[in-house]
C-alpha positions, 0 to 999 in steps of 0.5 A, a space after each residue: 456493489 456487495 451488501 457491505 457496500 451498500 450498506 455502508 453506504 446508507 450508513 454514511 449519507 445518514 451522517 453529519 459531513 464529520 462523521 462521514 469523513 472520519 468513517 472513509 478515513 478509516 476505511 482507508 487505514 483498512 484498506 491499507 492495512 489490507 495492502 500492508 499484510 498482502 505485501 508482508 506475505 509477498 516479501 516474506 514468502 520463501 520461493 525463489 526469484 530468479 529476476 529480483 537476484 540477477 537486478 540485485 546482483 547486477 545493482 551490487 556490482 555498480 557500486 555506490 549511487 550518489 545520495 539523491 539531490 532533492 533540490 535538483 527536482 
């Protein structure tokens, strides 16, 4: 466990329930920020992809997919 961690976890047990909640909600708004800027970097990276070409191509050639039926879950 870092000293972040450890700190923030001193930090918490020393709040009331509420207030602890809303700090691990927003640890994870963080975290997925974090996740959300790691993925825009992957996408907007310019190198090629060989696999994703050849899925899509082949996807374009199948044509048209039927909507998605949610009530046929």
């Amino acid at each position: 466990m870092t000293a972040a961690a450890k700190e923030l976890v001193e930090l918490i047990g020393k709040l009331p329930e509420d207030k602890a909640r809303e700090v691990v909600d927003f640890a994870r708004f963080l975290r997925h920020q974090a996740d959300d800027a790691a993925w825009e970097q992957i996408i907007g990276d310019a190198c090629p992809r060989p696999k994703l070409d050849k899925f899509v191509a082949e996807a374009l050639r199948e044509g048209e997919s039927e909507q998605l039926d949610t009530n046929k879950l």
